[in-house]
C-alpha positions in Angstrom: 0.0 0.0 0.0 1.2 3.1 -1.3 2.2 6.6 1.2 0.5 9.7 0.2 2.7 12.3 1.4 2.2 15.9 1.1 5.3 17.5 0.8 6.1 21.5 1.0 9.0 22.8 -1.0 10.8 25.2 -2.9 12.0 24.6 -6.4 15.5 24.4 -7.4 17.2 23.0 -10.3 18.3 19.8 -8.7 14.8 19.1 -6.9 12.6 19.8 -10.8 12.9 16.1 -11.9 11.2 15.3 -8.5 8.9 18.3 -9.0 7.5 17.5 -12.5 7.2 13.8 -11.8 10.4 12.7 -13.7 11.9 10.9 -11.0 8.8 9.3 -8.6 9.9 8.2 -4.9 8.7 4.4 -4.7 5.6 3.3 -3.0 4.8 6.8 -2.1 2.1 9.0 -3.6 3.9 12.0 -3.8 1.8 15.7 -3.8 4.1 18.3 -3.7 3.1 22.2 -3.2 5.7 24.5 -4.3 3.4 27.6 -5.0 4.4 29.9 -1.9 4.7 33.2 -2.0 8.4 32.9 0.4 9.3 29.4 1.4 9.7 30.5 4.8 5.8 30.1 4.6 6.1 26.6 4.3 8.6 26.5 7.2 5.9 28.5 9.9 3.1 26.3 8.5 4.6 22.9 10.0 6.5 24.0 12.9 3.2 26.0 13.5 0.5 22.9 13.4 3.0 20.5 11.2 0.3 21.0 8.4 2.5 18.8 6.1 3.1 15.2 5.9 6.7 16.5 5.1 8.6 20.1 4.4 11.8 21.5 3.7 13.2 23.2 6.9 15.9 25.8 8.1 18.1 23.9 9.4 19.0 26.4 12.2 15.0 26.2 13.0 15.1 22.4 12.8 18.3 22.4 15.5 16.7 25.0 17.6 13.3 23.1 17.7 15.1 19.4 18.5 17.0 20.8 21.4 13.6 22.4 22.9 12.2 18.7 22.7 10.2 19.1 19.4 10.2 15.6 18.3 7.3 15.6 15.6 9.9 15.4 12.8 12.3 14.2 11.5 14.8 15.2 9.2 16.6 13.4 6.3 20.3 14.4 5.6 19.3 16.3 2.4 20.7 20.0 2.6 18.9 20.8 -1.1 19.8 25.3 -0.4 23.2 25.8 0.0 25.0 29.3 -0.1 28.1 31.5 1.1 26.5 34.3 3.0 29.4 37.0 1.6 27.6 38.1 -1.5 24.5 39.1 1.2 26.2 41.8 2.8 24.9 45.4 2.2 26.1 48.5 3.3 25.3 52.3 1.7 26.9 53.8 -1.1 29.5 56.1 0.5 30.1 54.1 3.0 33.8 53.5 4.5 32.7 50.0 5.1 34.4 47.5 2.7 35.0 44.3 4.7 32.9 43.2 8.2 36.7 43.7 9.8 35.1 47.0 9.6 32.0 46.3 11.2 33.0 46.5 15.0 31.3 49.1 16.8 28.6 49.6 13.8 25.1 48.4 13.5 23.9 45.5 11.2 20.6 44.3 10.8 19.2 40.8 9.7 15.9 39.2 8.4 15.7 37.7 11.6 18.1 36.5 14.3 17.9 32.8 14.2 17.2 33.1 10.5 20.1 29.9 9.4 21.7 32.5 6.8 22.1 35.2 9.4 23.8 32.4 12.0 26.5 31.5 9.5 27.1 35.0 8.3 27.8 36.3 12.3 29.5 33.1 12.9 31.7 33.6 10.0 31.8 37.2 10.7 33.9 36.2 14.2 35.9 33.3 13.1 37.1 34.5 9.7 37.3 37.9 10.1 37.8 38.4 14.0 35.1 40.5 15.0 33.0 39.2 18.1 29.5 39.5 18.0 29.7 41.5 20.8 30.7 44.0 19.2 28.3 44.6 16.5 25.0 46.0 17.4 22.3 43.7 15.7 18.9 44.4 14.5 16.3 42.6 13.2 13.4 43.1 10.0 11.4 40.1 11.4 10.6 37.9 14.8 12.0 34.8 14.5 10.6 31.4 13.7 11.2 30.0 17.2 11.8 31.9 20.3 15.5 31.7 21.7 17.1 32.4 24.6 20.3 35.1 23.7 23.4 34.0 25.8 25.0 37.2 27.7 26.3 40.3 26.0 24.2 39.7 22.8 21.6 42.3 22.3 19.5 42.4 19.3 16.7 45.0 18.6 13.9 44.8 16.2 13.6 47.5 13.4 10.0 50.2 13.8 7.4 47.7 12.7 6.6 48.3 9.2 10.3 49.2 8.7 12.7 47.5 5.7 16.1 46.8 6.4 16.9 48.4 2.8 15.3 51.7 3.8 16.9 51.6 7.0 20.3 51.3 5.4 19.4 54.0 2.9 18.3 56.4 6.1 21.4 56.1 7.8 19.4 54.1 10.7 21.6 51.0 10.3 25.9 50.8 9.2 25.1 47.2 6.9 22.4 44.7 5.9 22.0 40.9 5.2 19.7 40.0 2.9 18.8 37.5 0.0 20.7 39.1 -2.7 19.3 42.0 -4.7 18.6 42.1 -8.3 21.3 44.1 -9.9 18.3 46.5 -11.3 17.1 47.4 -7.8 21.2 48.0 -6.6 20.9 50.7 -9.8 18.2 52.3 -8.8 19.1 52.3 -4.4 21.5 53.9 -2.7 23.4 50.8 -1.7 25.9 48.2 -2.5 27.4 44.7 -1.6 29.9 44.9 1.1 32.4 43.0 -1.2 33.8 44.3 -4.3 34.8 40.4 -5.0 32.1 38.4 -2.9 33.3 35.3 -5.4 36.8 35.6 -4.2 35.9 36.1 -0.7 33.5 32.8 -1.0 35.9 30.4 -2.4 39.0 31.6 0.0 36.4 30.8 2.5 36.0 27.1 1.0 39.5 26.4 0.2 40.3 27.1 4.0 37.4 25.4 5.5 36.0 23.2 3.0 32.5 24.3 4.5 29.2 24.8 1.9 27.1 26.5 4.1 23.5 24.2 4.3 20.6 26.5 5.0 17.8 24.1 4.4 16.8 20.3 4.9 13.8 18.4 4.9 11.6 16.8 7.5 9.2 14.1 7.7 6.1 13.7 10.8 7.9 11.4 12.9 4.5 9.4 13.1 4.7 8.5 9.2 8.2 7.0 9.8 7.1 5.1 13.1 4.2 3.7 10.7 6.2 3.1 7.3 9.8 3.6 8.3 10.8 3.1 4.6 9.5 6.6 3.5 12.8 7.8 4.7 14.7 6.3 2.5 12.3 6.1 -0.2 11.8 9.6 -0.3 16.1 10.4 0.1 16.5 7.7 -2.7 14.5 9.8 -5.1 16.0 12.9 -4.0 19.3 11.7 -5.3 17.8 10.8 -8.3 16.7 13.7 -9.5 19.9 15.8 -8.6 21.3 13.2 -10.7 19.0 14.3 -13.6 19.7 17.4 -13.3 23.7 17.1 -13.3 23.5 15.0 -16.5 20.9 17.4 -18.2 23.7 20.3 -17.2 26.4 18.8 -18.4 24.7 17.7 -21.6 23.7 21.7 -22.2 26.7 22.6 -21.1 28.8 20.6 -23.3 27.0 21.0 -26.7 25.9 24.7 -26.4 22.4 23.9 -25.5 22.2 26.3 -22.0 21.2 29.8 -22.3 23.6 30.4 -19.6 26.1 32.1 -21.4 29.5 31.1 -19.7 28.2 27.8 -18.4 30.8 25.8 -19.4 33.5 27.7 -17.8 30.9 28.3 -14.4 30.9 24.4 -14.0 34.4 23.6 -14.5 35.5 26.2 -12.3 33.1 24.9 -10.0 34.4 21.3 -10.5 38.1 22.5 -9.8 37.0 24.1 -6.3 35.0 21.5 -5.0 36.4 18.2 -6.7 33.1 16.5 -6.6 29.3 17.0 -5.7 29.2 20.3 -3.6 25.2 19.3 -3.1 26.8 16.0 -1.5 23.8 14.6 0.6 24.2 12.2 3.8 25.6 13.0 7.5 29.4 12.1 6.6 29.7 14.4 4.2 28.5 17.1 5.7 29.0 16.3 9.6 31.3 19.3 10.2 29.6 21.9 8.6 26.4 21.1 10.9 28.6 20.7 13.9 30.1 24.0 12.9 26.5 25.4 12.2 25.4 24.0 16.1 29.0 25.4 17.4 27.5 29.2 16.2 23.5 28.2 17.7 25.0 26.9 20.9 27.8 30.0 21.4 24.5 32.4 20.5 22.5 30.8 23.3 19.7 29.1 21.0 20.9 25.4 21.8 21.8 24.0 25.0 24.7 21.6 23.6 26.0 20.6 20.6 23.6 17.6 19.7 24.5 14.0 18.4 24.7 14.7 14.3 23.4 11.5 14.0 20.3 11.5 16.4 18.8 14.3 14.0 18.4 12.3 11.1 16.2 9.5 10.2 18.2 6.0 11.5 17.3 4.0 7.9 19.1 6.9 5.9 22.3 7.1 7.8 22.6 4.0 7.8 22.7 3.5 4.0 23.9 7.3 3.4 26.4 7.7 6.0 
């Protein structure tokens, strides 16, 4: 008998053959909604009233949630949004402000604090470029997800309601921003600019030194599906792979006979290839056990977890055993 699983998530080019039925996840009727206005919909939806049979999840939010004793999901060790939080920095045009070593004693606001983008962009602010978050004063656009407990001497305020982080920065209210980055027609027409003249440069000196791909998302399942058909897991993480698969043969096809619209596509992918030497969308706990015991390291210095949590514990049992 066949699982029908509702599944919320975004679409991305390796998820598509999943999304328009190309690949199919065996023995599971698969319905998946991918018309949200923001993802992050998706993400307040289920850890609201788990309203999904399954969902992608921040993976800060899903960490947070598992050390406060939410157990209604779990996740499988697919990390499907991946992304070096350098090009995201904002500051005004003008500005003196050309690196975050030139952030201490400034102001710098984020979507919201436990938002997973904003925890590796401060973590990465104080490892890599030795400024403690102690010395930045943080605001936020937006309340957070789940509510967390700051440790000492972090203070974060929240913006006037009604207030955007990109007219704050344009006012003067606020020294530098992270956001999503910002089409290059709304930079022309705003007094603002990315932090880094070279954000690609920044990013893969960030790589080579750490060899961390910064996972913002994963995807959970109701824990009482998998105590009734334990093979979803798996099921559902087997098709997964599948369909990145697609999608890196289709790529390379386009890529290698001019068939991509993308104009330097060929040159993007082997430069890509030469950094990371294989998969950077690598799925399984192995692969990608330090950069979520880094990611935990940041929640857990912050306040938001109470210890750094068993990698392994947070995903389902059937797929790391067969994943790693």
């Amino acid at each position: 008998m066949k699982e029908k699983i509702t599944l919320a998530a975004q679409i991305y080019d390796i998820t598509l053959p999943l999304i328009n039925g190309q690949v199919r996840a065996e023995g599971i009727d698969l319905n998946i909604l991918t018309d949200f206005k923001n993802i992050n919909d998706a993400f307040l939806r289920m850890l609201g009233s788990a309203e999904f049979d399954a969902s992608e999840m921040a993976l800060g939010s899903y960490l947070v949630a598992r050390d406060q004793g939410d157990d209604r999901f779990e996740a499988i060790p697919i990390f499907l949004n991946r992304h070096f939080p350098h090009e995201n920095f904002y500051v005004k045009k003008g500005s003196a402000l050309n690196s975050p070593r030139d952030l201490a004693g400034k102001s710098l606001c984020m979507p919201s604090f436990q938002n997973t983008r904003s925890v590796w962009a401060r973590g990465i602010i104080e490892d890599h470029y030795g400024i403690p978050r102690s010395q930045i004063k943080w605001f936020v656009q937006n309340p957070d997800r789940v509510k967390v407990t700051l440790a000492p001497g972090i203070e974060v305020e929240p913006l006037p309601e009604g207030t955007k982080a990109l007219d704050a920065l344009e006012a003067g209210t606020i020294d530098a921003m992270v956001l999503l980055p910002i089409l290059s027609k709304i930079l022309s027409t705003r007094q603002i600019r990315p932090l880094f003249e070279n954000h690609k440069e920044e990013e893969m000196t960030y790589y080579q030194k750490t060899k961390i791909f910064p996972g913002m998302h994963t995807v959970v399942i109701k824990k009482e599906i998998l105590e009734r058909s334990p093979w979803v897991a798996n099921s559902l993480m087997k098709a997964y792979q599948e369909s990145k698969e697609a999608c890196y043969s289709l790529r390379s096809r386009l890529a290698e006979f001019g068939g991509s619209s993308m104009v330097w596509m060929f040159e993007g992918l082997r430069e890509q290839s030469e950094l990371f030497q294989q998969d950077p969308y690598q799925f399984g706990v192995g692969p990608n056990k330090n950069m979520l015991e880094v990611l935990a390291g940041y929640l857990l210095k912050e306040g938001m977890i109470s210890k750094i949590p068993d990698i392994s514990s947070l995903f389902s049992k059937s797929t790391t055993s067969i994943y790693g």
